[in-house]
Rosetta silent file (secondary structure, phi, psi, omega in degrees, C-alpha in Angstrom):
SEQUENCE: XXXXXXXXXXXXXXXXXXXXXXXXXXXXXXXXXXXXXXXXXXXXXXXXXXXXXXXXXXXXXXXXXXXXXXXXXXXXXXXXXXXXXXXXXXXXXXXXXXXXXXXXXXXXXXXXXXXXXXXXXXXXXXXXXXXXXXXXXXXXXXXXXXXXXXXXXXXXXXXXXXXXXXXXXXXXXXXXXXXXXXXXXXXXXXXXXXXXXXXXXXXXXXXXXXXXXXXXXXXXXXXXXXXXXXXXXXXXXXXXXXXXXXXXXXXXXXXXXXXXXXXXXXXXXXXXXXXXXXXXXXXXXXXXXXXXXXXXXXXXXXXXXXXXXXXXX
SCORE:     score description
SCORE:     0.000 S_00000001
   1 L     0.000  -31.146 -172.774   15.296    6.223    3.231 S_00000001
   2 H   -84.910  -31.687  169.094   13.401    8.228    5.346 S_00000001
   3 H   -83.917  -40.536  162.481    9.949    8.099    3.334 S_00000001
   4 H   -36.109  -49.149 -168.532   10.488    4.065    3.292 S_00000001
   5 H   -91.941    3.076  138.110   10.609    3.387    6.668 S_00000001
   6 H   -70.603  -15.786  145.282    7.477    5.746    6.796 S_00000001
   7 H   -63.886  -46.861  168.455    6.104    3.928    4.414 S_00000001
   8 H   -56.989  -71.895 -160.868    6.948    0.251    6.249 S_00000001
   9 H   -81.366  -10.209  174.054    5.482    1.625    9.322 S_00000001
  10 H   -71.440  -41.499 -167.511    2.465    3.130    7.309 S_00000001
  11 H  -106.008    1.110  168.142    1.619   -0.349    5.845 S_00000001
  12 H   -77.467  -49.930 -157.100    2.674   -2.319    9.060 S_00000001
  13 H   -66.455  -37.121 -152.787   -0.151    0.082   11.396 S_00000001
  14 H   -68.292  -45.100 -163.509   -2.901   -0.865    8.027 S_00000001
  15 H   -52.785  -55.397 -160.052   -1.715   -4.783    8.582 S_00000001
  16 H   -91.568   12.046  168.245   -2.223   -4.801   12.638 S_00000001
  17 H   -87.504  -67.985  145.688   -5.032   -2.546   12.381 S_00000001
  18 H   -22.371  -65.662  165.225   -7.068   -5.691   10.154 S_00000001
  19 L   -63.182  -12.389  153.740   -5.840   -7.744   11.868 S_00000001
  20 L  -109.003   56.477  128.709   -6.960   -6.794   15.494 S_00000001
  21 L   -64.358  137.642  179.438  -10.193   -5.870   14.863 S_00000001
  22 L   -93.488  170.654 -162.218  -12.584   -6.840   17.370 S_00000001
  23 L  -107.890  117.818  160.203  -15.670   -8.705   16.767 S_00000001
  24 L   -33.402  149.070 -174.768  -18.884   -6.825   18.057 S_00000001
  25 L   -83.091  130.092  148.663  -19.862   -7.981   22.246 S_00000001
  26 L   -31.671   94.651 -168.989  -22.664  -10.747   21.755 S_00000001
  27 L   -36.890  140.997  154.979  -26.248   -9.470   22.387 S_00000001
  28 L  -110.589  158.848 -151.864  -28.006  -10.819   25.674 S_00000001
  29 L  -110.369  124.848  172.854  -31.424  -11.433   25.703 S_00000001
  30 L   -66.994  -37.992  154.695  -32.930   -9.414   29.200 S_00000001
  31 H   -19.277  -82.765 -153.463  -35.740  -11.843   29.338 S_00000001
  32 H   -65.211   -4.854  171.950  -33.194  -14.503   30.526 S_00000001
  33 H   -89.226   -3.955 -153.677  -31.839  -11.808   33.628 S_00000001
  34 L   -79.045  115.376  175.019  -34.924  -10.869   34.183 S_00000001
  35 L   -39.227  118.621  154.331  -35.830  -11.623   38.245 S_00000001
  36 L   -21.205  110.789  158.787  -38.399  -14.349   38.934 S_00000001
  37 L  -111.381 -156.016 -168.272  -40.976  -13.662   41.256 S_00000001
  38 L   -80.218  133.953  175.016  -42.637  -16.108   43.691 S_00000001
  39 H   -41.423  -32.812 -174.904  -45.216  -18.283   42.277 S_00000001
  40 H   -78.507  -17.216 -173.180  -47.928  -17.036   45.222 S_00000001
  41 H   -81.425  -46.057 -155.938  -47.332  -13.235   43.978 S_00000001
  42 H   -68.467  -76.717  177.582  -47.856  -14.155   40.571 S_00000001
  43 L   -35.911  107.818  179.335  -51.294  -16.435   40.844 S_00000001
  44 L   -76.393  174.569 -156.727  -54.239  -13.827   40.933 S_00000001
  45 L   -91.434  144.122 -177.726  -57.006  -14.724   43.584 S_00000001
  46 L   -73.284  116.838 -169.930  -59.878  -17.178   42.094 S_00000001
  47 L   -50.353  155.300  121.277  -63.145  -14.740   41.944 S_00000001
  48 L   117.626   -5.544 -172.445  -66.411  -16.297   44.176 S_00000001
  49 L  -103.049  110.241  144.274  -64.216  -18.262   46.407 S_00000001
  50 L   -19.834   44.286  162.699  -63.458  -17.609   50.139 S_00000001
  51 L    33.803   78.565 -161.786  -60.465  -18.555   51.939 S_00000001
  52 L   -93.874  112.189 -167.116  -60.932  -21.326   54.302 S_00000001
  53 L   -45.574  133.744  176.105  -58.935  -20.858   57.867 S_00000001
  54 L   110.183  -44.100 -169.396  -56.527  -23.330   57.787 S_00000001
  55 L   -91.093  138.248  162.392  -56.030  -23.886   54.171 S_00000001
  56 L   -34.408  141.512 -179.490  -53.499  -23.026   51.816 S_00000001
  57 H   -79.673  -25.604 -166.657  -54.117  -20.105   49.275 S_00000001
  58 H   -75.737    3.571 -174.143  -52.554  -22.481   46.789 S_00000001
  59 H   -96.665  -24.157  169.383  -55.831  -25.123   47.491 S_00000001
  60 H   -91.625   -1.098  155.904  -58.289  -22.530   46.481 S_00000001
  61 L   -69.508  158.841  155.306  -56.726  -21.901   42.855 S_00000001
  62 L   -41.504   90.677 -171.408  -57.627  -22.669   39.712 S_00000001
  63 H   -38.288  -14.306  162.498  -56.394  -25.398   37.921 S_00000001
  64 H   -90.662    4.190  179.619  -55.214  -23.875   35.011 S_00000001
  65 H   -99.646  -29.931 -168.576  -53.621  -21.246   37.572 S_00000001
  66 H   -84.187  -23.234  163.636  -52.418  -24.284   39.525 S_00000001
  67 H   -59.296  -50.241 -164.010  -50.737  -25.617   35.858 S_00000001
  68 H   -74.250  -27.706  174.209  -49.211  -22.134   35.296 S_00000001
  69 L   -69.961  -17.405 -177.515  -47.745  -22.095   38.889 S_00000001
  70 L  -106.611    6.952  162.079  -45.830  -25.926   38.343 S_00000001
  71 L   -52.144  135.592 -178.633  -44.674  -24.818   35.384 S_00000001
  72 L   -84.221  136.413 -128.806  -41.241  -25.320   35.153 S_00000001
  73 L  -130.388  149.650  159.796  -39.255  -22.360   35.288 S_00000001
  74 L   -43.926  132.806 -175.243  -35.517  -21.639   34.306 S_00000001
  75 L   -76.965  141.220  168.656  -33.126  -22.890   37.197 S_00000001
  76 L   -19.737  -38.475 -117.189  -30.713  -19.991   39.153 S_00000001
  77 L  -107.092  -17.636 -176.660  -27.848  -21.976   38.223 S_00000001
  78 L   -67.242  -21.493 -158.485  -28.777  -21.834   34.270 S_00000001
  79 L  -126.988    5.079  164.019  -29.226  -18.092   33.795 S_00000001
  80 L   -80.936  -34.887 -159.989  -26.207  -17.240   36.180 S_00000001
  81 L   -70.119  139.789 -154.525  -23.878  -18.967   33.884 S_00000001
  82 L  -109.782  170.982 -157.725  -22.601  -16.560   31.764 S_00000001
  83 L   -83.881  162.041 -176.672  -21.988  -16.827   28.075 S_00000001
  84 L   -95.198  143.900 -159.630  -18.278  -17.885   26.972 S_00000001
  85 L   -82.603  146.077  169.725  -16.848  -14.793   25.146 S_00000001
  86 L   -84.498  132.144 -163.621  -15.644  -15.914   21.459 S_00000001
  87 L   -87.529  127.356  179.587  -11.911  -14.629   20.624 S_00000001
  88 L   -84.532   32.794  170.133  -12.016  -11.831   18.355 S_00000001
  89 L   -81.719  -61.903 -148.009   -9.328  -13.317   16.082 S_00000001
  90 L   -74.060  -21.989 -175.824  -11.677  -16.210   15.139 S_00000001
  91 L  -111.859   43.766  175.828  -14.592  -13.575   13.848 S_00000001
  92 L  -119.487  147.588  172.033  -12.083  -11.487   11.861 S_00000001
  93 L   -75.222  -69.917  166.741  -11.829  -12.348    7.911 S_00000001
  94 L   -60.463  -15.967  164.496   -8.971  -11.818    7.451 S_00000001
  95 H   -54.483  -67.922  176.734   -7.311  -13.741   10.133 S_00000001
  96 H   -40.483   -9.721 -179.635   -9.554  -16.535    9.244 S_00000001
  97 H  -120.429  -27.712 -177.276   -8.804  -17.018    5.790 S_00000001
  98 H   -56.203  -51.242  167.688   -4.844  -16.231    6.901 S_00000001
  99 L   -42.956  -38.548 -147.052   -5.356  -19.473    9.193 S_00000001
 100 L  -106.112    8.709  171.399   -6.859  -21.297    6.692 S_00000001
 101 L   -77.473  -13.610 -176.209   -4.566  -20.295    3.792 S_00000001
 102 L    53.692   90.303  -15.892   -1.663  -22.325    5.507 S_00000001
 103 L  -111.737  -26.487 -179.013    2.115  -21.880    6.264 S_00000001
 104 L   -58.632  -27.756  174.009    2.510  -20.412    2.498 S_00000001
 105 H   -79.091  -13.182  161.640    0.713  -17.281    3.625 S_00000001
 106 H   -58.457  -64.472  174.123    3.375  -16.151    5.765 S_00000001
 107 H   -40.101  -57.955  156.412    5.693  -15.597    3.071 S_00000001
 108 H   -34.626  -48.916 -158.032    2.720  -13.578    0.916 S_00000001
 109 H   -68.757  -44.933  168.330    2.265  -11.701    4.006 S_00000001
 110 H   -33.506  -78.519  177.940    6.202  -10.440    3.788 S_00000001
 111 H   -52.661   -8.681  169.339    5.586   -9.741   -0.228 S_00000001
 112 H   -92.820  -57.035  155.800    2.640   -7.742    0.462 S_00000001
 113 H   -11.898  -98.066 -173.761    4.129   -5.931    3.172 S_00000001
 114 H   -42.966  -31.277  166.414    7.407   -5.133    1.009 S_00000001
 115 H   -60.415  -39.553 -172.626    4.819   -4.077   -2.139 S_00000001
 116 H   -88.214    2.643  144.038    2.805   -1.787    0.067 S_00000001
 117 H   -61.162  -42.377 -167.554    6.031   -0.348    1.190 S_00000001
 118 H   -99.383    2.549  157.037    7.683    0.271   -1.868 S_00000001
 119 L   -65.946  -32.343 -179.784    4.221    1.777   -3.410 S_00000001
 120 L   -82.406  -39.824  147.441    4.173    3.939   -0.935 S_00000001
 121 L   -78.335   23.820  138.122    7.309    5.333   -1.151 S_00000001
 122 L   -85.571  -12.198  174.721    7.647    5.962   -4.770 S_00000001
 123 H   -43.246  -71.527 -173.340    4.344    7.774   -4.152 S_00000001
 124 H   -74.147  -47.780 -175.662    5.716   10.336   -1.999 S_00000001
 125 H   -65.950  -37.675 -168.517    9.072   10.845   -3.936 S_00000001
 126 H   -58.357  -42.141 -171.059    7.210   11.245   -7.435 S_00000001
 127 H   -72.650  -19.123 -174.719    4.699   13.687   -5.486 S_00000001
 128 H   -91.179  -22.068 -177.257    7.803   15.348   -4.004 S_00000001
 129 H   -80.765  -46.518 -169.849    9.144   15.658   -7.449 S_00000001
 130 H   -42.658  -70.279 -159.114    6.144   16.930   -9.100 S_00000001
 131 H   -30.505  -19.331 -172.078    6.232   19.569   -6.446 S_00000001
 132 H   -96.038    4.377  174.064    9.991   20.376   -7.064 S_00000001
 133 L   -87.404 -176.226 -151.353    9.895   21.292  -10.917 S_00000001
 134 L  -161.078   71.222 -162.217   10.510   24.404  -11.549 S_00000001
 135 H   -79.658  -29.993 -139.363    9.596   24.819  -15.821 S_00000001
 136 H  -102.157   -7.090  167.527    9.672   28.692  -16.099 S_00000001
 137 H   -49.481  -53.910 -164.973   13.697   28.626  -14.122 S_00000001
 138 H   -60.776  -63.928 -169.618   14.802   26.525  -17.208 S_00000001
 139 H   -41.939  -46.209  173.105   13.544   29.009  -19.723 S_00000001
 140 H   -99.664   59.809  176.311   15.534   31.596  -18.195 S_00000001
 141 H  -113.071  -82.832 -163.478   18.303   29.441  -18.010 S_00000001
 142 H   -66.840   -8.834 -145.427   17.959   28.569  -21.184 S_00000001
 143 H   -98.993  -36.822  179.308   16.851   32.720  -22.607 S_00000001
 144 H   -56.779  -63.504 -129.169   20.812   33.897  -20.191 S_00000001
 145 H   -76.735  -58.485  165.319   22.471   31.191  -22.469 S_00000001
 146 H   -27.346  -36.477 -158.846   20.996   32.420  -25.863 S_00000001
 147 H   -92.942  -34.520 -171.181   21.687   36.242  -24.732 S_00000001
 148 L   103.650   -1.217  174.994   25.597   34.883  -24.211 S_00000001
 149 L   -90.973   50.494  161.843   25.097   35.166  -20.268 S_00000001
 150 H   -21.751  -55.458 -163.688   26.659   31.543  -19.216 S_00000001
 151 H   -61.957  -54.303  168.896   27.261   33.170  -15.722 S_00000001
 152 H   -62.648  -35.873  160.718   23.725   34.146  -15.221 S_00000001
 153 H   -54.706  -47.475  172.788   23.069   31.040  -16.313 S_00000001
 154 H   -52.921  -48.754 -163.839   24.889   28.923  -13.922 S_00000001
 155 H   -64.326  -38.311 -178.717   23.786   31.357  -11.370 S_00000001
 156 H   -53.008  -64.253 -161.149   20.121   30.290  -12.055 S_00000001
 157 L   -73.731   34.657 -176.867   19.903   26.800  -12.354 S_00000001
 158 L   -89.564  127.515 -166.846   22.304   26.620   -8.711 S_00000001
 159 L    83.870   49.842 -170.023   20.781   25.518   -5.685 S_00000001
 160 L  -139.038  145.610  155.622   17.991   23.844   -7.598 S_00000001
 161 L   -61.374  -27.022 -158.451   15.412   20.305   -6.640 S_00000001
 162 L   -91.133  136.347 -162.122   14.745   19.735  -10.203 S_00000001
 163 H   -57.897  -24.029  172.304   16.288   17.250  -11.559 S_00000001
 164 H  -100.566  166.072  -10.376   17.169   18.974  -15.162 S_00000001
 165 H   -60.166  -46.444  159.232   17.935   22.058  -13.678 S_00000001
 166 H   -24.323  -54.776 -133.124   20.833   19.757  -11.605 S_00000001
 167 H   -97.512  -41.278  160.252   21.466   17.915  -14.302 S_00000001
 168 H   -57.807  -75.169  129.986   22.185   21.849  -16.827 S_00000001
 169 H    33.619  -81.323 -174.512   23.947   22.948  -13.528 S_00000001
 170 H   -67.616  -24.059 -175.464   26.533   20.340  -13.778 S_00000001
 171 H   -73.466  -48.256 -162.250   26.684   20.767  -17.636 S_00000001
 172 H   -69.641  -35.818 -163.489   27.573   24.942  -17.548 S_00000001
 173 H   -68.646  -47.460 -178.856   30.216   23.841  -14.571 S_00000001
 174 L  -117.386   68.768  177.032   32.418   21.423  -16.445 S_00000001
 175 H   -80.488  -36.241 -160.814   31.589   22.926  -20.174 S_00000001
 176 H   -87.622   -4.796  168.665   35.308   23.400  -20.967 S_00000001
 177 H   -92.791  -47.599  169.392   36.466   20.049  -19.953 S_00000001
 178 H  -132.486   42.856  175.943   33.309   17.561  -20.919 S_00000001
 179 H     3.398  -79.536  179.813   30.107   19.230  -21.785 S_00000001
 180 H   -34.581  -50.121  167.601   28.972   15.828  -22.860 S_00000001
 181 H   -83.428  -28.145 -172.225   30.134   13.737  -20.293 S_00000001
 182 H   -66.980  -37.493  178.190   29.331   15.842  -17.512 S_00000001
 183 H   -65.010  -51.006 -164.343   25.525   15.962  -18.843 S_00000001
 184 H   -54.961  -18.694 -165.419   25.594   11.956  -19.330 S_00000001
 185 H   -75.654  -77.321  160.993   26.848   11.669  -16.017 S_00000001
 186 H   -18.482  -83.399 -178.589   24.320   13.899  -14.195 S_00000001
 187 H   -24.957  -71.474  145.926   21.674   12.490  -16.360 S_00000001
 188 H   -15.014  -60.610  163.421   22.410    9.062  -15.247 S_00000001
 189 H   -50.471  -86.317  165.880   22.561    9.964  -11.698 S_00000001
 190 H   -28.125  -48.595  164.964   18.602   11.188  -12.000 S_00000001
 191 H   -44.667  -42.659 -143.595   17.796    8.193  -13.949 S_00000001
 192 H   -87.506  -28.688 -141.037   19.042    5.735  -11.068 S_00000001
 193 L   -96.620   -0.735 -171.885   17.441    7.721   -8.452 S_00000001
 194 L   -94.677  -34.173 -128.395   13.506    8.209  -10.278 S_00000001
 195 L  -116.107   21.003 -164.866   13.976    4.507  -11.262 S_00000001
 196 L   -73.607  161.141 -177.710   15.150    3.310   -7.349 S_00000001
 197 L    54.652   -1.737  176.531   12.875    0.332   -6.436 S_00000001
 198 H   -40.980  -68.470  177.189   11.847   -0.799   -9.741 S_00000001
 199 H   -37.314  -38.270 -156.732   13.570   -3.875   -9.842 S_00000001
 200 H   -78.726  -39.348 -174.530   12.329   -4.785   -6.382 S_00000001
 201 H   -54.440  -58.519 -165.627    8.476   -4.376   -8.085 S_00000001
 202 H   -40.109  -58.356  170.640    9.296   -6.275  -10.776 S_00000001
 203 H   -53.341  -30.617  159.485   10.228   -9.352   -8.503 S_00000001
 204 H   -76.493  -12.156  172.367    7.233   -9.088   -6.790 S_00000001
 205 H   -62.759  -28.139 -145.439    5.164   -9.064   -9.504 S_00000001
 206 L  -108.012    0.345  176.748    6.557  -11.866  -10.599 S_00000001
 207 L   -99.073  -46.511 -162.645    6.802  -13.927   -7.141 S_00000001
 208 H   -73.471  -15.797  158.451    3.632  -13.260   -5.432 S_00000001
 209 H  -104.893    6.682  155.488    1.724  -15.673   -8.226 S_00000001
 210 H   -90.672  -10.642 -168.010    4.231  -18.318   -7.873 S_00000001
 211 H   -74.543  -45.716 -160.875    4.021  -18.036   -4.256 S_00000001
 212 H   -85.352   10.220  159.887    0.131  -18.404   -4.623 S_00000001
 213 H   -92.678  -47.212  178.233    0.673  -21.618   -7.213 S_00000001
 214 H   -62.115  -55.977 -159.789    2.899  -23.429   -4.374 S_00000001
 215 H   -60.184  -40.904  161.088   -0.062  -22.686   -2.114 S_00000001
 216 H   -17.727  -86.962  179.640   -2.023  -24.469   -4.804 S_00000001
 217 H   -57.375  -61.425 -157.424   -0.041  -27.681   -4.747 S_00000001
 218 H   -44.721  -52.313 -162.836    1.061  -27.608   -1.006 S_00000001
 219 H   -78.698  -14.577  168.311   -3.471  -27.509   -0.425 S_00000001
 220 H  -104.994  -19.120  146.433   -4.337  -30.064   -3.075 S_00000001
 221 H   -27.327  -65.715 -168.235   -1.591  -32.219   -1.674 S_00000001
 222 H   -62.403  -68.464  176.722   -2.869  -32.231    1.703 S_00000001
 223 H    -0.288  -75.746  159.633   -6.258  -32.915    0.077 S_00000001
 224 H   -54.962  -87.473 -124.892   -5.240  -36.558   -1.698 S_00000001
 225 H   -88.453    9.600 -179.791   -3.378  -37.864    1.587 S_00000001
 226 L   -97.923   -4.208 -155.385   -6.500  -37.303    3.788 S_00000001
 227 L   -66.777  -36.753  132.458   -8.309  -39.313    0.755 S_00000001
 228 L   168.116  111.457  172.209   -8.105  -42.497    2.482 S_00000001
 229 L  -103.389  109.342 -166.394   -9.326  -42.050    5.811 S_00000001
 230 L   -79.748   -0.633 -173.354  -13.140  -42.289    4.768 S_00000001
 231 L   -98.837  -15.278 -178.761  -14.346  -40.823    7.937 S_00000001
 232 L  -121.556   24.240  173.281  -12.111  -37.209    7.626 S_00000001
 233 L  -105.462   10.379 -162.567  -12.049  -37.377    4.440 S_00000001
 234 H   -94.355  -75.725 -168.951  -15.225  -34.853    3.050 S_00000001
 235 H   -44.213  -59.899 -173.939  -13.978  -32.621    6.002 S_00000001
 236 H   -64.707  -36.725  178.541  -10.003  -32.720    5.250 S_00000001
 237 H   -67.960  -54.080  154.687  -10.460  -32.537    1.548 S_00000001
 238 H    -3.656  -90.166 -179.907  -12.637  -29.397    1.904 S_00000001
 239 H   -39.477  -34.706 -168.826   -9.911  -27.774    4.125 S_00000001
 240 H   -78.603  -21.472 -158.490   -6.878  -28.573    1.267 S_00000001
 241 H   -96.748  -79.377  166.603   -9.095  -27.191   -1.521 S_00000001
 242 H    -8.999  -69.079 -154.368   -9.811  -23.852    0.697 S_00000001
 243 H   -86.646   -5.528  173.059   -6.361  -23.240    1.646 S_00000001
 244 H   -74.654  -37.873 -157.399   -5.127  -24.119   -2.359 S_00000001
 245 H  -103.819   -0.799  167.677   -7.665  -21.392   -3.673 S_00000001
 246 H   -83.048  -39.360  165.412   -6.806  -18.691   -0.679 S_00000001
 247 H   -40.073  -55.344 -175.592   -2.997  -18.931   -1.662 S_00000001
 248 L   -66.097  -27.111 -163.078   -3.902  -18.535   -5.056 S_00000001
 249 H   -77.500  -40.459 -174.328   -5.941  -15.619   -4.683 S_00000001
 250 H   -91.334   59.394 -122.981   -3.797  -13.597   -2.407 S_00000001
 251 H   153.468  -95.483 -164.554   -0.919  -14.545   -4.812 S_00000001
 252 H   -40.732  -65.909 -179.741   -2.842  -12.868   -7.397 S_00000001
 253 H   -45.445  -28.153 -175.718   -4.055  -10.180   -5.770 S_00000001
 254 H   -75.106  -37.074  172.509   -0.675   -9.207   -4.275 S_00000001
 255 H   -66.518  -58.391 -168.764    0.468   -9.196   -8.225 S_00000001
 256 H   -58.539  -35.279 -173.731   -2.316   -7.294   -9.485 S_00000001
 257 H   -67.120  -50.640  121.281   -1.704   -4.823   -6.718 S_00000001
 258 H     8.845  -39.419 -110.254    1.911   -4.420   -7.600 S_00000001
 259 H  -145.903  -29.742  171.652    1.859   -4.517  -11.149 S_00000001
 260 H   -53.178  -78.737  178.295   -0.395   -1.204  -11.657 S_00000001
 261 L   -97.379   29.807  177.833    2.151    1.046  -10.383 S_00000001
 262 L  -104.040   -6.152  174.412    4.950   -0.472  -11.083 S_00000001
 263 L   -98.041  -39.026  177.328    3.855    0.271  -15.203 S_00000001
 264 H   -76.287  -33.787  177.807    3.163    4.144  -14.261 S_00000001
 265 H   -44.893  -58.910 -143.553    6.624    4.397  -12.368 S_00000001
 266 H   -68.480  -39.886  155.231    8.557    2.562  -15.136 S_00000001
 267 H   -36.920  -60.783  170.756    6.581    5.385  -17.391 S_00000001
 268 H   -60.545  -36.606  148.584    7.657    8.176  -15.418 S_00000001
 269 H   -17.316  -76.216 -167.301   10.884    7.103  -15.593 S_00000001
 270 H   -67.778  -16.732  112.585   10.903    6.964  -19.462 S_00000001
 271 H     6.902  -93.049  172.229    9.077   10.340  -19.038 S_00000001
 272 H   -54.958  -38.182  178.333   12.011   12.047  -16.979 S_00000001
 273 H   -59.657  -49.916  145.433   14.485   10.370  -19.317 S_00000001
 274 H   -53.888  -40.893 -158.252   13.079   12.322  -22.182 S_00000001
 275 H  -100.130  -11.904  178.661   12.940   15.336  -20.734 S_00000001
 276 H   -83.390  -44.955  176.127   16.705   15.026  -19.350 S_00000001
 277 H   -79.726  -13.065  158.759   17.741   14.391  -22.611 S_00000001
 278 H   -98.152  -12.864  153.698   16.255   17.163  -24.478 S_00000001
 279 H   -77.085  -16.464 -176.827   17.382   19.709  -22.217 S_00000001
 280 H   -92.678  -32.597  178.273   20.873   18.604  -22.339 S_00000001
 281 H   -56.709  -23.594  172.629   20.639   18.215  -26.481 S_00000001
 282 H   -82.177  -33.684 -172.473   19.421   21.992  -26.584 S_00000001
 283 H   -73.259  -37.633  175.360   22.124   22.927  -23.888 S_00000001
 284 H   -42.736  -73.160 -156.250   25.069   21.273  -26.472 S_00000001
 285 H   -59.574   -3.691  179.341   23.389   22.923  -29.256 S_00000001
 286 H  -112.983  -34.201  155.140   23.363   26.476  -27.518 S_00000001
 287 H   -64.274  -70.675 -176.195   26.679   26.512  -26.068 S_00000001
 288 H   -39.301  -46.247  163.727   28.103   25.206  -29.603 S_00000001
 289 H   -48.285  -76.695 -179.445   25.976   28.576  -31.298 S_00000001
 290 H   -59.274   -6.319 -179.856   27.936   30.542  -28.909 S_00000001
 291 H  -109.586  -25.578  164.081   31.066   29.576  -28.879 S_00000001
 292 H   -80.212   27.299  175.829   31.247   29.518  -33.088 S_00000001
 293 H  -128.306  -22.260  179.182   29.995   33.141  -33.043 S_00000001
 294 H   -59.427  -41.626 -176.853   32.531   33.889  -30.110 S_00000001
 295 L   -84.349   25.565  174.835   35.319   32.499  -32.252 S_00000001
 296 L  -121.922  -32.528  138.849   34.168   34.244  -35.482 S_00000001
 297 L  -106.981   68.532  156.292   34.583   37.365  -33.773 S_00000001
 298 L  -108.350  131.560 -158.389   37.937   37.423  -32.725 S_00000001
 299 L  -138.244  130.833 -141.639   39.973   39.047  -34.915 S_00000001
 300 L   -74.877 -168.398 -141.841   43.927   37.979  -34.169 S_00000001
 301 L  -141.563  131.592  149.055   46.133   41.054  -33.348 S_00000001
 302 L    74.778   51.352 -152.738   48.725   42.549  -35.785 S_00000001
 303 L  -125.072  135.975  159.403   46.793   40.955  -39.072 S_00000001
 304 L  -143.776  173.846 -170.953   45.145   42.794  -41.298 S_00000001
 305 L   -75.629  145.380 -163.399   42.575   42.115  -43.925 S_00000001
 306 H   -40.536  -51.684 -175.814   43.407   40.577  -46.925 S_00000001
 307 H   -64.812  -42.252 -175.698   41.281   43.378  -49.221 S_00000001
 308 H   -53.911  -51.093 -140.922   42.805   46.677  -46.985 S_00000001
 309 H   -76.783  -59.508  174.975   46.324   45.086  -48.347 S_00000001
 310 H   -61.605  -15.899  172.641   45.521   45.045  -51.825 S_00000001
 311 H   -91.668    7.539 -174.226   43.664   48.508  -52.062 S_00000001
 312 H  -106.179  -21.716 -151.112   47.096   50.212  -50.210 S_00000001
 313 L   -94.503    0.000    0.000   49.150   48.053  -52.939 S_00000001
């Protein structure tokens, strides 16, 4: 339980990390801040010409100097106004196709969510499993029981992660009452617990492209009823076809994702299943050696053999 909801909160931080990404700040061009200066600073002085007291310096320019000075110039009130910032929801992809995918993609978003949860945690237990076999324990497990050392045996596999030593464990402890049943039992127990969440894949495999077929219909629906209003109708059909093939996709995709490692679990399963069952068919068959050679020598008390009787006769 505890690697799920670290898993859940692993693929929730992935979701609202995509989904709040900001959108790079908008470039400004320095040109348009750049300060003005005054047209008389600007004008250079016309070469051969003289200043006449009284007169304007602007009467002794040049006429193409007197064009470049009326030129009209950006106003104060144009290059104060500042640009309006664009919300950085609206320049994110995925938001933007989530909008335009339509009320169907909430429910996808839930089945992707619960897939990338329960991917995640079968991850970590199988990687927690590798780490927890323990191959060269069983052999001397199995090397005590051959030798006739049950005790030693027991003692081995006790205290153990791996699932057939657990599962041999439980077998040496209740040999004289069920051998058989106690391994089926065990066994069973390991089976449920490699094979936890399976089911839940399966249903998403098999929901997340029906979800993205209703998205289908609901967007070619919409399509046809804007069909006719001839002035929205280029625009509206557009939109219905868009949000039918965004449904679909992320419907697929949500499958495809799903569907990969929900065939290597359901392997490893069948995997573990094997390997539970041929350690408990060698542990029958090695107790059952020992206990017909225990009972072959016992020899009963105040019996004696048939041949001693006839050579004293």
């Amino acid at each position: 339980m505890k690697t799920l909801l670290i898993a859940s909160l692993c693929s929730v931080t992935l979701v609202s990390t995509s989904f709040g990404q900001a959108s790079p700040p908008p470039a400004t061009n320095p040109a348009a801040t750049a300060p003005t200066a005054p047209a008389a600073a600007m004008s250079p002085a016309v070469p051969g010409v003289s200043p006449v007291p009284g007169m304007s310096p602007a009467a002794v320019m040049s006429p193409a100097t007197t064009t470049a000075v009326a030129s009209p110039v950006a106003s104060p009130a144009a290059a104060a106004t500042p640009a309006v910032p664009e919300n950085a929801l609206d320049k994110n992809f995925f938001v933007d196709n989530f909008r335009k995918g339509g009320p169907i993609m909430w429910p996808i978003l839930i089945v992707s969510l619960t897939a990338l949860a329960v991917v995640l945690e079968r991850i970590f237990w199988w990687l927690g499993r590798w780490m927890r076999r323990d191959p060269k324990r069983i052999e001397k497990v199995f090397t005590a029981i051959e030798v006739g050392d049950v005790a030693e045996a027991s003692r081995l596999s006790r205290d153990s992660r791996d699932p057939v030593l657990r599962m041999m464990w439980n077998g040496l402890n209740h040999q004289h009452a069920s051998l058989q049943g106690a391994l089926q039992v065990a066994a069973g127990i390991e089976i449920k617990r490699a094979g936890r969440f399976l089911v839940v894949m399966d249903t998403l495999v098999t929901l997340a492209p029906l979800l993205g077929l209703l998205g289908t219909i609901t967007g070619l629906m919409k399509s046809f009823s804007f069909l006719g209003n001839e002035e929205l109708a280029v625009q509206a059909v557009t939109g219905g076809i868009a949000e039918a093939l965004i449904a679909t996709a992320c419907g697929l995709g949500i499958a495809i994702f799903a569907l990969v490692p929900f065939n290597f679990f359901t392997s490893r399963v069948s995997n573990l299943e094997f390997e539970l069952q041929t350690a408990a068919t060698n542990l029958e068959v090695m107790l059952e050696s020992q206990s017909k050679a225990a009972h072959a020598e016992v020899v009963i008390p105040g019996t004696t053999p048939s041949s001693a009787t006839r050579s004293s006769i």
